[in-house]
Backbone atoms as SQL, in Angstrom:
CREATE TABLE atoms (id INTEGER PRIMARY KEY, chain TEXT, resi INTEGER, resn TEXT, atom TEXT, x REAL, y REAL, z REAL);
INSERT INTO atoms VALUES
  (1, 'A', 1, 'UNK', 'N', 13.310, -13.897, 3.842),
  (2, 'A', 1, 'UNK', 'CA', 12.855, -12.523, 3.632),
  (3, 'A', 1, 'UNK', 'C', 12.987, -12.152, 2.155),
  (4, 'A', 2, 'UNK', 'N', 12.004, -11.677, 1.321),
  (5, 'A', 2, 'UNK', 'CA', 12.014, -11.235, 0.051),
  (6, 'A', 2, 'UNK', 'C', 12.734, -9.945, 0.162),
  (7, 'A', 3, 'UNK', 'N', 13.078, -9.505, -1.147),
  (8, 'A', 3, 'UNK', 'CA', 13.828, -8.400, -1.751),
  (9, 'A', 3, 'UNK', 'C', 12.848, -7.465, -2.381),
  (10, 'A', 4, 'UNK', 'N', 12.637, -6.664, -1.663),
  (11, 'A', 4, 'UNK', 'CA', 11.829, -5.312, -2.050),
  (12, 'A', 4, 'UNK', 'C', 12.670, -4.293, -2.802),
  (13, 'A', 5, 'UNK', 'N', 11.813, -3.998, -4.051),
  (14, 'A', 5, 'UNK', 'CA', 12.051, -2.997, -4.817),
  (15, 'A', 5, 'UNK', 'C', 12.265, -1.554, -4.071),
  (16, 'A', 6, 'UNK', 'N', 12.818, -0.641, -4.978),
  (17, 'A', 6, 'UNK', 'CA', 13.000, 0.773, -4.484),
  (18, 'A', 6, 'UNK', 'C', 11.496, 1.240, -3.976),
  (19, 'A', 7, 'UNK', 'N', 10.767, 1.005, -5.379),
  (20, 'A', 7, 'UNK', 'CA', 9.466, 1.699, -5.169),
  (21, 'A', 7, 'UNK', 'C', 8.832, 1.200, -3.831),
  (22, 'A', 8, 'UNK', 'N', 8.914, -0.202, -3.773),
  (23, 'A', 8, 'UNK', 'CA', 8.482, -0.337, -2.466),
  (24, 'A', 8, 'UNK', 'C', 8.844, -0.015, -1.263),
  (25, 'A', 9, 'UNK', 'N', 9.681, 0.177, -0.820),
  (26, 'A', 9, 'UNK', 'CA', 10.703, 0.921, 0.508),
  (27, 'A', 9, 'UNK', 'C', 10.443, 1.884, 0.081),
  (28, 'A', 10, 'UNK', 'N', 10.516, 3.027, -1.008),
  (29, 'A', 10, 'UNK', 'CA', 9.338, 4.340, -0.751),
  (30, 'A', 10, 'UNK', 'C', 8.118, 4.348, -0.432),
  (31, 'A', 11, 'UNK', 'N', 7.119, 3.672, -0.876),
  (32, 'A', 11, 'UNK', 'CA', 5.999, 3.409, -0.528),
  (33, 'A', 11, 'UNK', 'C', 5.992, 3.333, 1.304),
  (34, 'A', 12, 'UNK', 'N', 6.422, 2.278, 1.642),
  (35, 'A', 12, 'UNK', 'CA', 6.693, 2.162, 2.752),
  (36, 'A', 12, 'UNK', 'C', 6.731, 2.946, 3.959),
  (37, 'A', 13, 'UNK', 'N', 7.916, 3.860, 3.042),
  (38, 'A', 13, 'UNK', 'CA', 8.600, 4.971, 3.966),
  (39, 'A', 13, 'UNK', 'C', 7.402, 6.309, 4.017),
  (40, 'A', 14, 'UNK', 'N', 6.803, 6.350, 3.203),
  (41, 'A', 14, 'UNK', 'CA', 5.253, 7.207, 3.239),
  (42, 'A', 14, 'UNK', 'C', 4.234, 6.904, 3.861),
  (43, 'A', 15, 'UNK', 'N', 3.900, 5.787, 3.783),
  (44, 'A', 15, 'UNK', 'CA', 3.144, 5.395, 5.007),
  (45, 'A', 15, 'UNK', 'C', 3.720, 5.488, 6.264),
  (46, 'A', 16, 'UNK', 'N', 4.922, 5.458, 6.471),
  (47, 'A', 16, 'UNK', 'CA', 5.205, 5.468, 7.700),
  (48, 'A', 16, 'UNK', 'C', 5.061, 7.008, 8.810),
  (49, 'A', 17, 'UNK', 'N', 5.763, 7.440, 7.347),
  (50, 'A', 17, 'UNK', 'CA', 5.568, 9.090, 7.534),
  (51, 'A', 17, 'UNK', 'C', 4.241, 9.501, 8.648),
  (52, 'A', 18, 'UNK', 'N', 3.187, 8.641, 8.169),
  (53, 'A', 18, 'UNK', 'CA', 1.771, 9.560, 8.672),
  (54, 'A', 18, 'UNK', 'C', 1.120, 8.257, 8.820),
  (55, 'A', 19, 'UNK', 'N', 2.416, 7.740, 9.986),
  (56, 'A', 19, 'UNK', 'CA', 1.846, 6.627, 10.990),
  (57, 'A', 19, 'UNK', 'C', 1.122, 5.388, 10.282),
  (58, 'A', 20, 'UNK', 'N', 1.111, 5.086, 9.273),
  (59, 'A', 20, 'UNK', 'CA', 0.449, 3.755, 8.691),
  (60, 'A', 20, 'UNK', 'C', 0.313, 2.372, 9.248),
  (61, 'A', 21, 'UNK', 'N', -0.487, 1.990, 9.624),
  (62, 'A', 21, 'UNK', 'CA', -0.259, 0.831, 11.042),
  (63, 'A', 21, 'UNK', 'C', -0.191, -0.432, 9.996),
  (64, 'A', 22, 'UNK', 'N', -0.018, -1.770, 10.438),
  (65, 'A', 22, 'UNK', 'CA', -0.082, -3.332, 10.222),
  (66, 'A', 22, 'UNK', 'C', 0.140, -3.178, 8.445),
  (67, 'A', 23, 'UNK', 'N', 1.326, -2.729, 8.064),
  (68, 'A', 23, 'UNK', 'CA', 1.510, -2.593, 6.500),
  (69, 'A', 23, 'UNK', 'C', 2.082, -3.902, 6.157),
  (70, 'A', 24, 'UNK', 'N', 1.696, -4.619, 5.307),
  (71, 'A', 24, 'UNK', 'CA', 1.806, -5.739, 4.773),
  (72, 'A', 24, 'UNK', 'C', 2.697, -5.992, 3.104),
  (73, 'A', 25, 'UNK', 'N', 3.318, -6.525, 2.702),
  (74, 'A', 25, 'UNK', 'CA', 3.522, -6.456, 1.567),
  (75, 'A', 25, 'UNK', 'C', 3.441, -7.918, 0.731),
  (76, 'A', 26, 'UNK', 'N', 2.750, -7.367, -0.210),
  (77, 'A', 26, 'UNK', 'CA', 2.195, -8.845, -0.829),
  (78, 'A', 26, 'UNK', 'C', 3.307, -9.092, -2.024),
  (79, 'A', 27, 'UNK', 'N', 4.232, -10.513, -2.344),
  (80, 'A', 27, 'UNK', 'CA', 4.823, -10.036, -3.124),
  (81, 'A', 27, 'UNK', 'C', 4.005, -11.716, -4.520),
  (82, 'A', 28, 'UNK', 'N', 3.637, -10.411, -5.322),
  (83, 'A', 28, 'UNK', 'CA', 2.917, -11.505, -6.481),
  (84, 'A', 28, 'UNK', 'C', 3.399, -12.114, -7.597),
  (85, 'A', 29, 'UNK', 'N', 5.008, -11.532, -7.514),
  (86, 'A', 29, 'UNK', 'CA', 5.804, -11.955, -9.058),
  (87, 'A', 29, 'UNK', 'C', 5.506, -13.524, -9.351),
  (88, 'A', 30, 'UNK', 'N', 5.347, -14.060, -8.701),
  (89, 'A', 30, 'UNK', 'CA', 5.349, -15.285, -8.813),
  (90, 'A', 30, 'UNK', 'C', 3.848, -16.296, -9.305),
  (91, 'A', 31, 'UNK', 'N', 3.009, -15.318, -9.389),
  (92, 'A', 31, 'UNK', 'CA', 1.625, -15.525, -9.731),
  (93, 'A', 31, 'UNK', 'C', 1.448, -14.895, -11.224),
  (94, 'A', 32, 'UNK', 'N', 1.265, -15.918, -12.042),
  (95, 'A', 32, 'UNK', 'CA', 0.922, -14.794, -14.029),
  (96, 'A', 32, 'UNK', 'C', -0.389, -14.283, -13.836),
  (97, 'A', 33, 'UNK', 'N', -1.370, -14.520, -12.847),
  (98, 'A', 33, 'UNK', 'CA', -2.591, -13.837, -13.004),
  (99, 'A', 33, 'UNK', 'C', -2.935, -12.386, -12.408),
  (100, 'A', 34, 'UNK', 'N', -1.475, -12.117, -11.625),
  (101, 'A', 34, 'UNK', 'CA', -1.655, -10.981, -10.943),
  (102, 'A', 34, 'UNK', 'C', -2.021, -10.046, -11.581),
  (103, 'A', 35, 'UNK', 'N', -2.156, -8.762, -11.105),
  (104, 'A', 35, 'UNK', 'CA', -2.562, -7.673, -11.567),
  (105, 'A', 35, 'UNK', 'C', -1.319, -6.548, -11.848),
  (106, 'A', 36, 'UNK', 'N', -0.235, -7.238, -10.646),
  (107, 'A', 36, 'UNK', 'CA', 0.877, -6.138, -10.440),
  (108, 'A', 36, 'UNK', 'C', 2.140, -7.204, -9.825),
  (109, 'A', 37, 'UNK', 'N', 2.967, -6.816, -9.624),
  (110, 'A', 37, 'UNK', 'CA', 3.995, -7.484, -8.935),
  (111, 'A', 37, 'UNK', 'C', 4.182, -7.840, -7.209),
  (112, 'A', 38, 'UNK', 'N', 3.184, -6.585, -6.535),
  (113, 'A', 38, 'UNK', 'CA', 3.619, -6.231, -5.518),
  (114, 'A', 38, 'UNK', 'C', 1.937, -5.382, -5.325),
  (115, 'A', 39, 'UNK', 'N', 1.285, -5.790, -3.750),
  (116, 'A', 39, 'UNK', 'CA', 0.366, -5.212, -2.848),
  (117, 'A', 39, 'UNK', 'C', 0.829, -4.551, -1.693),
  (118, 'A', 40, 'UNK', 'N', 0.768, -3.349, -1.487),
  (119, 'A', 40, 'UNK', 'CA', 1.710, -2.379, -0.022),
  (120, 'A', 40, 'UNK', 'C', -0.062, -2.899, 0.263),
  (121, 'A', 41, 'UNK', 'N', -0.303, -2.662, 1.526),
  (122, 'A', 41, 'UNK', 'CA', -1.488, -2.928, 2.762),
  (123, 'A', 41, 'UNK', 'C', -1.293, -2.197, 3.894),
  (124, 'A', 42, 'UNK', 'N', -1.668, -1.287, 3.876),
  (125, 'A', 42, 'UNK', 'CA', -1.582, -0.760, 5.296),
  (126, 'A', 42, 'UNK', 'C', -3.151, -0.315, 5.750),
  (127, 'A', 43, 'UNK', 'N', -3.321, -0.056, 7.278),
  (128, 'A', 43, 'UNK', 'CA', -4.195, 0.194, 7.697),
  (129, 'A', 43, 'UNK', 'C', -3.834, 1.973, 8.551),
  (130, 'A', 44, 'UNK', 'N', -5.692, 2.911, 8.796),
  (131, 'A', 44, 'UNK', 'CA', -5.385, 4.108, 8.916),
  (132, 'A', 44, 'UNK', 'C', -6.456, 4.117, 9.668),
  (133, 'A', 45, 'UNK', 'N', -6.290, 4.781, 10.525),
  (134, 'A', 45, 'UNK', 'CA', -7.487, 4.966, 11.422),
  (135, 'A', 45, 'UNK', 'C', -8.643, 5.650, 11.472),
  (136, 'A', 46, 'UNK', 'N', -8.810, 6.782, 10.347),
  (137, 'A', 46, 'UNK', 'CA', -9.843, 7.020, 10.483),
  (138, 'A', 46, 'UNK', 'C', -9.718, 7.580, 8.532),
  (139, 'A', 47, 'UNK', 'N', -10.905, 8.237, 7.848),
  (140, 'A', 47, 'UNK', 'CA', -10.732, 8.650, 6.450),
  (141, 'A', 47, 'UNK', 'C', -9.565, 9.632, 6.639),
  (142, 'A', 48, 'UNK', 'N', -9.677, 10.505, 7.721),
  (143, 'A', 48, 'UNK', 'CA', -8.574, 11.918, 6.957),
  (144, 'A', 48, 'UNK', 'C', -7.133, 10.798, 7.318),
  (145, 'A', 49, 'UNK', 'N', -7.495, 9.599, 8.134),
  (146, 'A', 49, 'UNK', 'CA', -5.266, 9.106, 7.759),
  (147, 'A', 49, 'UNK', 'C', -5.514, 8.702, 6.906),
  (148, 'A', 50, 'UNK', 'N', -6.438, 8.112, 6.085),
  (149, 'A', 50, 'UNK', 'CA', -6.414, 7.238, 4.581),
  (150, 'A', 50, 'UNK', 'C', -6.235, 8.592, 4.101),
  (151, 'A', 51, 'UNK', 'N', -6.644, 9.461, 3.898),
  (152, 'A', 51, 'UNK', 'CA', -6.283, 11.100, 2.776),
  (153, 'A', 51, 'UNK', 'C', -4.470, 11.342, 3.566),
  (154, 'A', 52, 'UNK', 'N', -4.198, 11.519, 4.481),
  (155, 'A', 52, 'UNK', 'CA', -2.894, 11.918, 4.738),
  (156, 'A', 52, 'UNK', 'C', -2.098, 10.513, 4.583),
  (157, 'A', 53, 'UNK', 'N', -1.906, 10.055, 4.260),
  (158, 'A', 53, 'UNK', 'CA', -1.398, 8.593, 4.323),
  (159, 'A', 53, 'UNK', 'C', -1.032, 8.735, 2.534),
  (160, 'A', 54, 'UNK', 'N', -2.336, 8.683, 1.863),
  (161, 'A', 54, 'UNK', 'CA', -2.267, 8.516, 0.612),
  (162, 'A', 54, 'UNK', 'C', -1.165, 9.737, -0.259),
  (163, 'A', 55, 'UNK', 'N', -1.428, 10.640, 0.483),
  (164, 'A', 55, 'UNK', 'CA', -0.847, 12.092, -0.115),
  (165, 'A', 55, 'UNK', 'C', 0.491, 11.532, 0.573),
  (166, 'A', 56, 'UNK', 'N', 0.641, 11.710, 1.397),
  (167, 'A', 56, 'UNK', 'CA', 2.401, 11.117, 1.900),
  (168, 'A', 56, 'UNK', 'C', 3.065, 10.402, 0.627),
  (169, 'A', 57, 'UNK', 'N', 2.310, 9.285, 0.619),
  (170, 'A', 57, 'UNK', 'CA', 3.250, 8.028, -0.451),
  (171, 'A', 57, 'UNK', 'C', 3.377, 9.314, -1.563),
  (172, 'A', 58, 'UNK', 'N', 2.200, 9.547, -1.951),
  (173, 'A', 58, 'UNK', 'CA', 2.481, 10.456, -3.109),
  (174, 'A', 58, 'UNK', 'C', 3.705, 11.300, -2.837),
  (175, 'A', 59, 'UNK', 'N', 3.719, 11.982, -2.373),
  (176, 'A', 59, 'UNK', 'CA', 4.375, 13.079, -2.284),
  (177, 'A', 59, 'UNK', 'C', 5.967, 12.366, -2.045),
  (178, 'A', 60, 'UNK', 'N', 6.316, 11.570, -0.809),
  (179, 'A', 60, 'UNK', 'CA', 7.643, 10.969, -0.859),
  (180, 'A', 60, 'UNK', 'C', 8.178, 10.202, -1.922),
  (181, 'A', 61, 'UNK', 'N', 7.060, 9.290, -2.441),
  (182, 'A', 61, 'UNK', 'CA', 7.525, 8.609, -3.783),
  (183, 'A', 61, 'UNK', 'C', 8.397, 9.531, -4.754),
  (184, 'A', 62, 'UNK', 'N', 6.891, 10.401, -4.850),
  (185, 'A', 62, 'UNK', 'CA', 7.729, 11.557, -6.419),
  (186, 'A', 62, 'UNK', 'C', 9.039, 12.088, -6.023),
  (187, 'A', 63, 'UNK', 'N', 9.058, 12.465, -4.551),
  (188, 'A', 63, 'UNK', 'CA', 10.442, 13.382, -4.518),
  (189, 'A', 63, 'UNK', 'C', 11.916, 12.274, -4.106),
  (190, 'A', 64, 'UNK', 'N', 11.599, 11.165, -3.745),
  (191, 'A', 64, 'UNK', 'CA', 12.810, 10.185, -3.651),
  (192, 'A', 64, 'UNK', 'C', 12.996, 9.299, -4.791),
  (193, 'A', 65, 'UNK', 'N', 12.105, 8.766, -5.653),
  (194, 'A', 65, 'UNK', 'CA', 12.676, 8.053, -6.669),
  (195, 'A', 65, 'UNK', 'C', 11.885, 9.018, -7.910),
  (196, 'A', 66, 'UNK', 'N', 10.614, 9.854, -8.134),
  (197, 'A', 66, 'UNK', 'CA', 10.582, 10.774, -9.140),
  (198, 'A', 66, 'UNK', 'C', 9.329, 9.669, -9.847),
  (199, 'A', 67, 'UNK', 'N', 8.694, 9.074, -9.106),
  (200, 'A', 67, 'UNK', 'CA', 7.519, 8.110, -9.553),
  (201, 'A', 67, 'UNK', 'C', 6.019, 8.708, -9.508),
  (202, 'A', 68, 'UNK', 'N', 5.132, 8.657, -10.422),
  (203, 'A', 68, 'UNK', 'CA', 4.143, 9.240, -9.738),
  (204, 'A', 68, 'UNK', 'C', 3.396, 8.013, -9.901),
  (205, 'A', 69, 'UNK', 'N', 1.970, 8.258, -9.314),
  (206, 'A', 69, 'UNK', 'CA', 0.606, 6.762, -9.844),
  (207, 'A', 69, 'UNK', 'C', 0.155, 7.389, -10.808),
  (208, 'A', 70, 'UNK', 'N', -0.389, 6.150, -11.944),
  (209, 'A', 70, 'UNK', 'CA', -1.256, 6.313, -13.025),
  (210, 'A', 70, 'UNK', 'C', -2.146, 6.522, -12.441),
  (211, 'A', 71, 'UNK', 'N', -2.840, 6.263, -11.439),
  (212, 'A', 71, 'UNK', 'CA', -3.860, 6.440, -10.913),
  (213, 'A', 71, 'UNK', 'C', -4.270, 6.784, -9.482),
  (214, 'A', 72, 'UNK', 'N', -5.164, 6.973, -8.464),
  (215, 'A', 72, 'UNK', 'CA', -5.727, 7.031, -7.460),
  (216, 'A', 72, 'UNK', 'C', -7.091, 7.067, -7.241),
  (217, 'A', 73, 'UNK', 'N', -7.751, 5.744, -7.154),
  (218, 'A', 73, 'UNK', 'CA', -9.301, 5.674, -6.684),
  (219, 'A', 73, 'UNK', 'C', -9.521, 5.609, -5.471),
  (220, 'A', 74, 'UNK', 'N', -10.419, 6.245, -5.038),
  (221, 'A', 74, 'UNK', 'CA', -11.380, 6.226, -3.441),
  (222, 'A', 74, 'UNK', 'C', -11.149, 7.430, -2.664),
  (223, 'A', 75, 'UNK', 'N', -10.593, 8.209, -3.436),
  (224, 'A', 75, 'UNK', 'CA', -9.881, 9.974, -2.692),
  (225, 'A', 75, 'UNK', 'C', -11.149, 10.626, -2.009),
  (226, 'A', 76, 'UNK', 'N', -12.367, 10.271, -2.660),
  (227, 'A', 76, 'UNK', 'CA', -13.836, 10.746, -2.586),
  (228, 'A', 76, 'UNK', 'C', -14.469, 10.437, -0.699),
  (229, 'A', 77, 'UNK', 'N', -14.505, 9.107, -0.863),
  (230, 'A', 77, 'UNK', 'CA', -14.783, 8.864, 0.912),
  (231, 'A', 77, 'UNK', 'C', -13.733, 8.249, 1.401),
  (232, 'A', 78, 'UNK', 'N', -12.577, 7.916, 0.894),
  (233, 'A', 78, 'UNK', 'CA', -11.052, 7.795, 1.859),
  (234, 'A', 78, 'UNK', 'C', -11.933, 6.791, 3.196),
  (235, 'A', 79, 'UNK', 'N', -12.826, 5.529, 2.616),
  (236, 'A', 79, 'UNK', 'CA', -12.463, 4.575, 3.273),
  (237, 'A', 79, 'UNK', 'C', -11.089, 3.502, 2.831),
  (238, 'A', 80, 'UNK', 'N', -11.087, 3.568, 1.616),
  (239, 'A', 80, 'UNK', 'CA', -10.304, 2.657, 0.754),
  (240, 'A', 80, 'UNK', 'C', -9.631, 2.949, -0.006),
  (241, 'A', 81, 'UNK', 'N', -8.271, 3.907, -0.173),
  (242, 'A', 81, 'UNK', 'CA', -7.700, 4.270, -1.258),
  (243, 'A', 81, 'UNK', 'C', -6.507, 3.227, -2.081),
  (244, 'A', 82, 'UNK', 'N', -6.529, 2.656, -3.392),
  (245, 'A', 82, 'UNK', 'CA', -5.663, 2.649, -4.012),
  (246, 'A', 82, 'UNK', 'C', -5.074, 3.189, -5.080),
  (247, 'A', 83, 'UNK', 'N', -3.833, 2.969, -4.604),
  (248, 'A', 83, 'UNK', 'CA', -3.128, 4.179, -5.911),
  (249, 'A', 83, 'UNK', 'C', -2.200, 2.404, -6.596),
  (250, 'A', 84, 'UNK', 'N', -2.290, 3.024, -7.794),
  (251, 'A', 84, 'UNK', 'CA', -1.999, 2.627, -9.010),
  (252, 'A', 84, 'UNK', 'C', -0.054, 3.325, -9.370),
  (253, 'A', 85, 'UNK', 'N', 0.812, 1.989, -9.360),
  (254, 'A', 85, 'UNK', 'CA', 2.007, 2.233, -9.455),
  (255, 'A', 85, 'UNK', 'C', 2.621, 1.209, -10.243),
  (256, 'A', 86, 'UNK', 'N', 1.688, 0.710, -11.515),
  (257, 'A', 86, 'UNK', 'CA', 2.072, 0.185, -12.524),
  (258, 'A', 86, 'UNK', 'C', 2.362, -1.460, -11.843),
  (259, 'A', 87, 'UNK', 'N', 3.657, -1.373, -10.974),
  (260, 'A', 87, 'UNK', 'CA', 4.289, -2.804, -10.742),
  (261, 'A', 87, 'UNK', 'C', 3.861, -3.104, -9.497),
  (262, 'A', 88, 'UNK', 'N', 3.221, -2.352, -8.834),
  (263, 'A', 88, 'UNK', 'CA', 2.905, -2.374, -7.171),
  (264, 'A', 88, 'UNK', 'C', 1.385, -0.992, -7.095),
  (265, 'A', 89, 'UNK', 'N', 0.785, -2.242, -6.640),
  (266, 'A', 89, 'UNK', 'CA', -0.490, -0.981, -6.132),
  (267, 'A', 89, 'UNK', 'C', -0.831, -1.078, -4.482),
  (268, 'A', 90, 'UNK', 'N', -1.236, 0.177, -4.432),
  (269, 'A', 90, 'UNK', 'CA', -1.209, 0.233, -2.698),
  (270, 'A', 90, 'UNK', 'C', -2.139, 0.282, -2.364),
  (271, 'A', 91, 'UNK', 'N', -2.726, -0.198, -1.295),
  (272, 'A', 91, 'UNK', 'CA', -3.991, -0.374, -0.659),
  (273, 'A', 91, 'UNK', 'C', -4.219, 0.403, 0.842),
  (274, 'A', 92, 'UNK', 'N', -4.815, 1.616, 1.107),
  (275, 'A', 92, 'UNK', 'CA', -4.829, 2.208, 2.384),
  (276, 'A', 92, 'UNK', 'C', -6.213, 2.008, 2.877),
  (277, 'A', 93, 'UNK', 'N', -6.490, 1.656, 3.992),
  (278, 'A', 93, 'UNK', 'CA', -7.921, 1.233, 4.445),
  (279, 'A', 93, 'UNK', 'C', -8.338, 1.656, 6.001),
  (280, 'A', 94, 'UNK', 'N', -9.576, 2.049, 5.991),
  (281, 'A', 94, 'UNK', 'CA', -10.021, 2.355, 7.336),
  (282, 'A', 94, 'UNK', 'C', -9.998, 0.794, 8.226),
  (283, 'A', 95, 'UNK', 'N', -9.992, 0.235, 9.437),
  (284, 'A', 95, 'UNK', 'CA', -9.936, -0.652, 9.817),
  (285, 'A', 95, 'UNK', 'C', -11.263, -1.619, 9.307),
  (286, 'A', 96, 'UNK', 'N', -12.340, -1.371, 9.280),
  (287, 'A', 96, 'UNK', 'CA', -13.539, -1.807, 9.170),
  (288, 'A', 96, 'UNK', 'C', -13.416, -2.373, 7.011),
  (289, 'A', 97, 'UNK', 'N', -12.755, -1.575, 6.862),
  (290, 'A', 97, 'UNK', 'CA', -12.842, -1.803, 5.335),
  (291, 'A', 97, 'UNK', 'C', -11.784, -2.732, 4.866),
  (292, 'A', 98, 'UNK', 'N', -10.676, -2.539, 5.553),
  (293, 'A', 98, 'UNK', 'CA', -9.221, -3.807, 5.501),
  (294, 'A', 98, 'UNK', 'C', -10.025, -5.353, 6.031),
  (295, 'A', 99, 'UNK', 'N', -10.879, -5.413, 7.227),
  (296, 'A', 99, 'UNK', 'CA', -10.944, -6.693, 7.824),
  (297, 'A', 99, 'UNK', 'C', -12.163, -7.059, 6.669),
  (298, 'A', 100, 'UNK', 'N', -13.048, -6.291, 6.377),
  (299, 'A', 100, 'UNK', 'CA', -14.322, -6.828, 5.533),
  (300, 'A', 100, 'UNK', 'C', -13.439, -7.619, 3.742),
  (301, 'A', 101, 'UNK', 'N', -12.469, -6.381, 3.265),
  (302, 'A', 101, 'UNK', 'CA', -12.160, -6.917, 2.147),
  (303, 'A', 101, 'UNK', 'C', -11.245, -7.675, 2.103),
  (304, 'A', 102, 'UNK', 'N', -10.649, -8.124, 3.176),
  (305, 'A', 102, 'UNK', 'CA', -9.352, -8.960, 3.293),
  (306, 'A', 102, 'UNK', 'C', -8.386, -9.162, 1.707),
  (307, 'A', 103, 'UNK', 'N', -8.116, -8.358, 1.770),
  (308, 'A', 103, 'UNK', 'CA', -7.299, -8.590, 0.219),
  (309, 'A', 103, 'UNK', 'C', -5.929, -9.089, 0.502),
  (310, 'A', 104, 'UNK', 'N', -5.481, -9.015, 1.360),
  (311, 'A', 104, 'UNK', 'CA', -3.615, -9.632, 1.139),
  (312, 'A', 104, 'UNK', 'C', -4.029, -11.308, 1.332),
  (313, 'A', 105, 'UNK', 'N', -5.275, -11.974, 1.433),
  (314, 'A', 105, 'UNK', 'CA', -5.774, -13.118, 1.445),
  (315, 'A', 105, 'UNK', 'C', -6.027, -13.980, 0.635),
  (316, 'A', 106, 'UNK', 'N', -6.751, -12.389, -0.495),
  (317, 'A', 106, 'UNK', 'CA', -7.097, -12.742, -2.137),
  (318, 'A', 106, 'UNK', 'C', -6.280, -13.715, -3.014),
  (319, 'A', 107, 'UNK', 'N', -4.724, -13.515, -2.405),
  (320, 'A', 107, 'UNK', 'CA', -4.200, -14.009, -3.308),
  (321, 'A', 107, 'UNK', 'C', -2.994, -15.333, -2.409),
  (322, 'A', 108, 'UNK', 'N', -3.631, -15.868, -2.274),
  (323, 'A', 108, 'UNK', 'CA', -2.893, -17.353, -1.354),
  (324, 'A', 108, 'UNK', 'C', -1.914, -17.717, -1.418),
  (325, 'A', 109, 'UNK', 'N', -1.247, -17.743, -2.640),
  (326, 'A', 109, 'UNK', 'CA', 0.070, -18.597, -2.681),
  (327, 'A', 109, 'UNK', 'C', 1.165, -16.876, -3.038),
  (328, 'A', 110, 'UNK', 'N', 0.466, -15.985, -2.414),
  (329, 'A', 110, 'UNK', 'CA', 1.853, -14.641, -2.386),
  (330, 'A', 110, 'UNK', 'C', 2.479, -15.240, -1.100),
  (331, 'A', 111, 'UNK', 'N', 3.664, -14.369, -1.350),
  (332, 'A', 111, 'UNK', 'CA', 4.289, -14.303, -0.267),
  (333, 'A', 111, 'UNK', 'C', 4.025, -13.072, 0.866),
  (334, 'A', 112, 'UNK', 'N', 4.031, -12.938, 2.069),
  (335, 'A', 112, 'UNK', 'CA', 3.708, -11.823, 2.353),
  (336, 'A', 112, 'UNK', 'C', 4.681, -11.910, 3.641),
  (337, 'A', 113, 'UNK', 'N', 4.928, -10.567, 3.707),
  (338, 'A', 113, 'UNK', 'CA', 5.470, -9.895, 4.838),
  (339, 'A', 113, 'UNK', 'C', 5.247, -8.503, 5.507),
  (340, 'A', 114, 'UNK', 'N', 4.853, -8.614, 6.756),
  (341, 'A', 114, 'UNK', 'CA', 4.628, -7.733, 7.830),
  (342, 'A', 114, 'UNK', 'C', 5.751, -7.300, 7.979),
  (343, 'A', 115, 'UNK', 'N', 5.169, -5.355, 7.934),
  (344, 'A', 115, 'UNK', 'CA', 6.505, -4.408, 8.049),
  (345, 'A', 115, 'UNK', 'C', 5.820, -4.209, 9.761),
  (346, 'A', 116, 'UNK', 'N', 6.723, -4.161, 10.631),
  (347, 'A', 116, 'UNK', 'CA', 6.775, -3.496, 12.135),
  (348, 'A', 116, 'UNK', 'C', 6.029, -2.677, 12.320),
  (349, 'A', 117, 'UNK', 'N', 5.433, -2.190, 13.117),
  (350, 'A', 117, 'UNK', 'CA', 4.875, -0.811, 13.278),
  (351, 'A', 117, 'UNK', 'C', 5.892, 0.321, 13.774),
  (352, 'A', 118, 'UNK', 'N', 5.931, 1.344, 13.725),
  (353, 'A', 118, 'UNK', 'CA', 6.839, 2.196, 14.260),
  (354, 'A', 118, 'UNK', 'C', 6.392, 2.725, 15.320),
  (355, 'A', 119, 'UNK', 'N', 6.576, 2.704, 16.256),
  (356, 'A', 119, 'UNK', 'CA', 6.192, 3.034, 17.344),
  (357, 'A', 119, 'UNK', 'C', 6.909, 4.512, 18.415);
């Protein structure tokens, strides 16, 4: 089992908040071509959980460790949002848009681990 950062167990814990299903964590330190250190993956069932999902992380991140994203693209049709967290970017996806772009795939030799669902 890898050792997840703070930011990531917040991340986490925001998605969970507003039900985030099959969340995945990609861990890329180990790759120099990455983009980031770390891929959160979760899936949302329809656009408004990709919009409540996304605002969660936001919102729990900033108020438990005081982090915000440089960024957030796809807020517009909330099939696909990632937010931008420098060392870890997060990926929230409608089901249809997670299986088409398969991204925790993209990168082969990560390590990855499936967080539980909460049920």
């Amino acid at each position: 089992m890898m050792k997840k950062n703070e930011l990531v167990e917040a991340i986490i814990e925001g998605i969970q908040e507003k039900k985030g299903r099959s969340i995945v964590v990609a861990n890329l330190e180990s790759i120099r071509t990455a983009p980031c250190q770390y891929f959160v993956i979760c899936t949302a069932g329809s656009p408004q959980q990709v919009e409540a999902i996304t605002d969660s992380i936001e919102d729990y991140v900033r108020k438990t460790i005081g982090e915000k994203p440089a960024g957030i693209a796809g807020r517009e049709n909330a099939i696909w949002t990632v937010m931008d967290y420098g060392t870890v970017m997060v990926h929230v996806f409608v089901p249809d848009a997670r299986e088409y772009y398969d991204i925790e795939h993209l990168w082969d030799d990560a390590d990855l681990e499936q967080i539980p669902d909460l049920d």
